[in-house]
C-alpha positions as CSV (number, residue, x, y, z in Angstrom):
1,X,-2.6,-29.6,0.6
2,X,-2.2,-26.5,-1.3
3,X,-4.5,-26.4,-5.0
4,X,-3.1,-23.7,-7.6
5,X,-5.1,-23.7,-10.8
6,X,-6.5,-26.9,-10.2
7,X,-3.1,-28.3,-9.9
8,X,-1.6,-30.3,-6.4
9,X,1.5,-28.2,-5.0
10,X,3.2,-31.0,-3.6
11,X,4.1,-30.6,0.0
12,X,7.1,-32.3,0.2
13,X,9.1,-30.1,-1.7
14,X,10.8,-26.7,-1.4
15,X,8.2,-23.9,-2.9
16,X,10.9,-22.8,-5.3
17,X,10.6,-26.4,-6.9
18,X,7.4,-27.0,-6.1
19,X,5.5,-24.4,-8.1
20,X,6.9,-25.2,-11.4
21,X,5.1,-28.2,-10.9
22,X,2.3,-25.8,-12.8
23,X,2.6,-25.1,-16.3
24,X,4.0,-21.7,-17.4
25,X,5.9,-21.1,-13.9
26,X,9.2,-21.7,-14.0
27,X,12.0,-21.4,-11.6
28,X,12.9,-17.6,-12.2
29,X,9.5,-16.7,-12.3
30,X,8.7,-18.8,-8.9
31,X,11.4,-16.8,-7.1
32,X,10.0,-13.4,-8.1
33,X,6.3,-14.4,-7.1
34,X,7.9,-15.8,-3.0
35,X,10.1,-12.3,-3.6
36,X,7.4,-10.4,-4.1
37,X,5.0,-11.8,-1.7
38,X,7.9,-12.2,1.0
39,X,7.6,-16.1,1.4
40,X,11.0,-17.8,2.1
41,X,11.7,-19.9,-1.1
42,X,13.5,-22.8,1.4
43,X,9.6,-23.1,2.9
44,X,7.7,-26.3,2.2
45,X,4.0,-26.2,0.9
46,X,2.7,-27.5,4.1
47,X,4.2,-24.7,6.3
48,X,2.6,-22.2,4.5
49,X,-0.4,-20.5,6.7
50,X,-4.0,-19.8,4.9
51,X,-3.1,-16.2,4.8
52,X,-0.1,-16.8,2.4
53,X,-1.5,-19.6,0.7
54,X,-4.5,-16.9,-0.6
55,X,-1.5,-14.7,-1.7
56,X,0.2,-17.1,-3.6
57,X,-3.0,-18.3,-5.3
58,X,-4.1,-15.0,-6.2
59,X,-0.7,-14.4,-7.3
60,X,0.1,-17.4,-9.7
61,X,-3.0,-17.2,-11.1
62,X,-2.9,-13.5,-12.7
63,X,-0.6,-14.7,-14.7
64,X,-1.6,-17.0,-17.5
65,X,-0.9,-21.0,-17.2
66,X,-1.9,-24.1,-17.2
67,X,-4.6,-24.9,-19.6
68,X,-5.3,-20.9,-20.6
69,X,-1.7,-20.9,-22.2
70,X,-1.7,-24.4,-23.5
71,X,-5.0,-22.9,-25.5
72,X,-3.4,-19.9,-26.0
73,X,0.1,-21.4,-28.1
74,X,-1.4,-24.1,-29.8
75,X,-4.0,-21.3,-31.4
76,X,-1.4,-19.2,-31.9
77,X,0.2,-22.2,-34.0
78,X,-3.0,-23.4,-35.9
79,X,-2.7,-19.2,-37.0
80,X,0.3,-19.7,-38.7
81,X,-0.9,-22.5,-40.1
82,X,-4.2,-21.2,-41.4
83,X,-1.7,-18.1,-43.2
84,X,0.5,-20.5,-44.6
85,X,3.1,-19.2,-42.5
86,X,6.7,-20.6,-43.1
87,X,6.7,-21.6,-39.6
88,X,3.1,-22.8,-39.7
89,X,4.7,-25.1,-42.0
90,X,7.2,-26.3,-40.4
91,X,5.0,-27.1,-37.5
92,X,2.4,-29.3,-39.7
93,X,5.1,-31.1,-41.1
94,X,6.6,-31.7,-37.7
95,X,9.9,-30.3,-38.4
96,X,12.2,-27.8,-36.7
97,X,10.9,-24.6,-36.6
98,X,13.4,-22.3,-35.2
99,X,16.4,-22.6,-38.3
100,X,17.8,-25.9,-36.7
101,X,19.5,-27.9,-38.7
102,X,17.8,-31.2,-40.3
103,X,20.4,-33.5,-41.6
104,X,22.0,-34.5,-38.6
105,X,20.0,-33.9,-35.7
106,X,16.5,-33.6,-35.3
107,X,16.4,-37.2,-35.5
108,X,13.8,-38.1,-32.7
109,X,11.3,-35.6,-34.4
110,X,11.5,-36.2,-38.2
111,X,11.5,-40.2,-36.8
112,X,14.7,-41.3,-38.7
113,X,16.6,-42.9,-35.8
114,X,20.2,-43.3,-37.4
115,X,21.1,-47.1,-37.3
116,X,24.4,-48.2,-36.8
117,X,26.4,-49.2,-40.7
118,X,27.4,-52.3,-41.9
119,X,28.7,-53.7,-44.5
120,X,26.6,-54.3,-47.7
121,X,27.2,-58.5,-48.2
122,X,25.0,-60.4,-45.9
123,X,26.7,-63.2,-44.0
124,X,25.7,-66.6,-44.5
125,X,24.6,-68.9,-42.1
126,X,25.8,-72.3,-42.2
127,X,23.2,-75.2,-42.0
């Protein structure tokens, strides 16, 4: 059972896969970290031997993730919010940020699920 910044690499899957189980690694930069350490990306977790699971540990965690960069972007976004930043704004009022367009998508976000139109006279019901 291999532990990578507190985080269960699960040994089922391929190592490719299974290190973006960690926050911050992705798949292009889990390929260059097996690249760079020589580890087969096709290998499981469990195959590993101590010797590269030390690598990769020491590897992975140079780099910042998990908790470290979760602190790390949500105090880069309370920033822009303490400057009054346009995108600090943005963020507080739980919009779009990135110049997206508002009045069609965006729905799930801003909360206004669009319901399906009928027509204005309500039906009566016969009793």
């Amino acid at each position: 059972m291999l532990r990578i910044a507190g985080i269960t690499i699960p040994d089922n899957k391929r190592l490719e896969i299974a290190l973006t189980v960690l926050y911050g690694v992705g798949r292009p930069r889990a390929q260059a970290v097996l690249s760079s350490l020589g580890i087969e990306p096709g290998k499981r977790a469990g195959e590993l031997s101590a010797k590269e699971e030390g690598a990769l540990r020491e590897t992975v965690e140079k780099f910042t993730v998990e908790g470290e960069l979760k602190r790390q972007i949500s105090s880069n976004i309370r920033r822009l919010k303490d400057i009054k930043a346009h995108r600090g704004n943005r963020h507080a009022k739980r919009l779009p940020v990135r110049g997206q367009r508002t009045k069609t998508n965006s729905r799930t976000i801003r909360g206004n699920v669009r319901k399906t139109m009928t027509s204005g006279r309500r039906k009566l019901e016969k009793t």
